[in-house]
N, C-alpha and C positions, 0 to 999 in steps of 0.2 A: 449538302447537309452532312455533318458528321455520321458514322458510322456507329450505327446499335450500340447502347452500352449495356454492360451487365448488370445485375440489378445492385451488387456489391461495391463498381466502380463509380454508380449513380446514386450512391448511397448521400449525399449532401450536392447544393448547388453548385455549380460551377463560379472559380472565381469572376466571371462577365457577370452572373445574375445576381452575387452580393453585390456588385459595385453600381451594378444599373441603377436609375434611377425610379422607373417603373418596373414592378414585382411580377413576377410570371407566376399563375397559380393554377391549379384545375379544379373544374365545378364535379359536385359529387354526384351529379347528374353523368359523368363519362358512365358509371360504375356503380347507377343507383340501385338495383339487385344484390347489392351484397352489404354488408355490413359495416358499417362506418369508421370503427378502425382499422378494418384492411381497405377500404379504401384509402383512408390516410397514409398506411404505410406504403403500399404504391405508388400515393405519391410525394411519399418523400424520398421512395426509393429509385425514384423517377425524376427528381431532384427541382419540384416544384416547393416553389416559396411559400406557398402556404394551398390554403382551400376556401373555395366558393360552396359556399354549403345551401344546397336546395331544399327546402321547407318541403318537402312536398307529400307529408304526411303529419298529422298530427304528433304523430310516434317519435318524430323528428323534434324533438324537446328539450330542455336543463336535465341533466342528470348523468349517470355513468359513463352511458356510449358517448357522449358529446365529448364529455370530458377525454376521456381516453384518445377518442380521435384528432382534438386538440393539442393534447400533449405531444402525438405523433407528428403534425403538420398542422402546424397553427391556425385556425379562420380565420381568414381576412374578411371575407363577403358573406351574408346571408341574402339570399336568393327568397324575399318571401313569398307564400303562397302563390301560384296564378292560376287554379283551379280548385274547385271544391271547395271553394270559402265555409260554405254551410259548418265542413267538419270541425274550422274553429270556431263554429256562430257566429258567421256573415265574414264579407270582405274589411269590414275595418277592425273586428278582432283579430282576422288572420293575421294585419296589415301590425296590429299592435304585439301580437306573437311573435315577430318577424325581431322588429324593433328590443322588445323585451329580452329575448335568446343576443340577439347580439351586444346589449348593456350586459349580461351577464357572462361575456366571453373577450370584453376591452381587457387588456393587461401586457405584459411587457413584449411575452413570445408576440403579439400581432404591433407592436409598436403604440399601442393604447391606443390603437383605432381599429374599428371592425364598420366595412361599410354594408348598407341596407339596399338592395335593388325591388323596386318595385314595378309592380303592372297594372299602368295605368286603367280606369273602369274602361270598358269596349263599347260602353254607351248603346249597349241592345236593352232591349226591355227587360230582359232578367236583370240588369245592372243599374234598371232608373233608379233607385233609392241612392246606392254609391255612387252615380255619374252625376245626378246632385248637388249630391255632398261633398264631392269631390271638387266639381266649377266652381264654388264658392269658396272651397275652401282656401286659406292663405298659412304660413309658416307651419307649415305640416310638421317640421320637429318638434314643435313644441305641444301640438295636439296629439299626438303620437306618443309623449313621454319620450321622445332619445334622452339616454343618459349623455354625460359627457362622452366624446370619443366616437360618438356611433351619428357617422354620415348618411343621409338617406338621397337615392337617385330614383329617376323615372327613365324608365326603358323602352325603347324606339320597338314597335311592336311589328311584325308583318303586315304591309295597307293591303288593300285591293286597288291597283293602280298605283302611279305614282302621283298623284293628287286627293288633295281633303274635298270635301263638300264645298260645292258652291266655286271651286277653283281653288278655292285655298289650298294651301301648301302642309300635307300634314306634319312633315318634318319641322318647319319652322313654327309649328301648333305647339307641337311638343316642347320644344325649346323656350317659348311664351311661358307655357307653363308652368318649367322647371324654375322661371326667373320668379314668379310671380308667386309660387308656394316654395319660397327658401329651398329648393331640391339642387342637386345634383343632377349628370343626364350620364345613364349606362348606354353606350353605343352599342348595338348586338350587330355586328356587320352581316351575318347571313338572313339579319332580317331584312336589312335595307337591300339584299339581292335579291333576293324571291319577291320583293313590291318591286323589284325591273327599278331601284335607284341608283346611283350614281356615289360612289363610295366617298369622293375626294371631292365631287360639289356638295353634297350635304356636309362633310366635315368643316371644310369653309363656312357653315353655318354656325359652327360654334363658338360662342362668345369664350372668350380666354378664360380659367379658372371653371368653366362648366364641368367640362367633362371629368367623370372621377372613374368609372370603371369598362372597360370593354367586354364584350362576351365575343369569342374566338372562332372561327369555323368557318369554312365555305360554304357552299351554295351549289347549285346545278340547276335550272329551270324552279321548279317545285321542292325542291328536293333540299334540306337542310341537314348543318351540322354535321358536315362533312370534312374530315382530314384536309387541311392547307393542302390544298394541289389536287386535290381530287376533284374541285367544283371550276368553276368562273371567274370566282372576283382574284382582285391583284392584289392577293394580303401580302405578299413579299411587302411592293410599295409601300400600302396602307401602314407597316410596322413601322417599316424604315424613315418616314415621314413622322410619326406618331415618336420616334424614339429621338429623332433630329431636330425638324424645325417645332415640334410640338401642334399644340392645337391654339390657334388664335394671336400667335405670335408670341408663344409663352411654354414651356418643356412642361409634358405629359408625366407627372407625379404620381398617375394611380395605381391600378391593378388589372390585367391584361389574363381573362380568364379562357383555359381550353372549356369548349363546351360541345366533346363529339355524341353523337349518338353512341350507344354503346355498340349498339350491329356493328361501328367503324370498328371493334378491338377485338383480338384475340376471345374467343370464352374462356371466362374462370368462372368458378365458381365459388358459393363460400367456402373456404379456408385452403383451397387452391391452390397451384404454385404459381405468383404471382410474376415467373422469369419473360414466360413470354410478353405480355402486356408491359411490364418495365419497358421489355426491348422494344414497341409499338409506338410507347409514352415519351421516352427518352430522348429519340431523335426529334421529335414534334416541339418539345420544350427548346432542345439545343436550336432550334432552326428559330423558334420565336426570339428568344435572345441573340440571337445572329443577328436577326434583320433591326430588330429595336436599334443594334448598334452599326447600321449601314449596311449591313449583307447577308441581304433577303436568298434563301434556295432559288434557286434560277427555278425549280417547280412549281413558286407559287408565284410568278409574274401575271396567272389570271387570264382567260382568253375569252373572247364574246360570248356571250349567254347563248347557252344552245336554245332550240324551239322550246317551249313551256310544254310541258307533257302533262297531262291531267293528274297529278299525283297530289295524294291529301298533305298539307302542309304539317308540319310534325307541331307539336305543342309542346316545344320542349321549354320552352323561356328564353 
């Protein structure tokens, strides 16, 4: 992996990540304690393509800070809701909030597109009304209101086990789904490793043209959203496959999001000196674009899931 960059020298992408075909971004979920355009400058000083922006507060909305964080480091992704629906009045306002912030953030800096990742209902009884409405439902953009430009995907959630009800396969549920309600499908790879699946047989599940966005990060037993190399799975491959032979026999087009916990970064805090965490952030991205282009860090080849330790699974998204 390249060597720490300063936050001055990683001040714009590298020429490999303009030329790449798939956009490397990070979710504001790394860095969600602090305020939205120093997150952004972060990471543009960090020399990500844009940002994955996590709903995850009402407060999270159209208006100054968005904008400002915008103009720093463009949205690509909005991350909507997956907790506390109530505070936008239920899951299919949140789900319409989501959608609405990102029609009003389509334009040139994100290339007129801003994609939508959603979380599918969990089908517990808090959610029978939207699990529902949801089995039923069909061309979800168009019920949802997207504007032009704004993509919407369902995202592969953490199972218990590697099987659905009854046998079934919940991976290949998902993907039913995504064909059947016009979606998109967001791959979260550290979810597919805390359900104990199998990185490169579920991606052979995806039909060509499905996939639109990834969410980034290892794994360790329980333990999620961890630094590439710090967990089990073999993102090196996973990239390197994803940025070569694509998904389905077709080159992977979307957007490729870090999503660490923040415990994984240096502390800042608000208005902070942002030199150390550049230098944490910097190599992380350099090594993503590495492997996209065939040469994954020899740290992130991934080694057998240690023993599952009883550790609560994070709700990060």
């Amino acid at each position: 992996m390249d060597e720490p960059v300063h936050p001055q020298a990683a001040a714009q992408a590298s020429p490999a990540q303009a030329k790449s075909t798939p956009l490397v971004v990070m979710s504001t979920g790394c860095l969600f304690h602090l305020p939205l355009p120093q997150i952004a400058a972060i990471a543009q000083a960090s020399g990500f393509a844009g940002l994955d922006l996590v709903m995850g507060s009402p407060r999270i909305a159209p208006g100054s800070e968005i904008d400002a964080a915008h103009a720093l480091c463009p949205v690509r992704v909005v991350h909507a809701p997956f907790r506390n629906w109530s505070a936008w009045g239920g899951h299919l306002d949140a789900w319409r909030a989501a959608v609405d912030l990102a029609g009003g953030l389509v334009g040139a800096a994100n290339g007129q597109s801003v994609h939508v990742t959603l979380h599918p209902p969990a089908g517990t009884l808090r959610d029978a009304i939207q699990t529902r409405w949801f089995s039923r439902a069909v061309e979800l953009p168009r019920l949802l209101g997207a504007a032009p430009g704004v993509g919407l995907s369902l995202e592969n959630l953490p199972w218990a086990g590697s099987g659905g009800l009854f046998g079934k396969d919940s991976f290949a549920e998902l993907v039913a789904d995504c064909l059947a309600k016009d979606l998109g499908l967001t791959l979260d790879v550290c979810h597919l490793g805390v359900s104990g699946r199998d990185l490169f047989t579920d991606m052979a599940k995806i039909p060509a043209g499905l996939l639109r966005h990834v969410h980034f990060s290892d794994a360790l037993g329980y333990t999620e959203h961890l630094p590439p190399g710090r967990g089990a799975l073999p993102l090196g491959p996973f990239l390197a496959e994803l940025g070569g032979a694509g998904v389905g026999g077709e080159p992977f087009a979307g957007t490729i999001s870090l999503e660490l916990d923040p415990s994984q970064l240096p502390d800042i805090q608000p208005g902070g000196d942002p030199a150390d965490v550049v230098r944490a952030l910097a190599p992380l991205r350099q090594g993503m674009e590495s492997a996209l282009a065939g040469d994954p860090p020899p740290a992130w080849q991934g080694r057998e899931q240690a023993a599952r330790a009883p550790e609560n699974m994070a709700a990060f998204g």
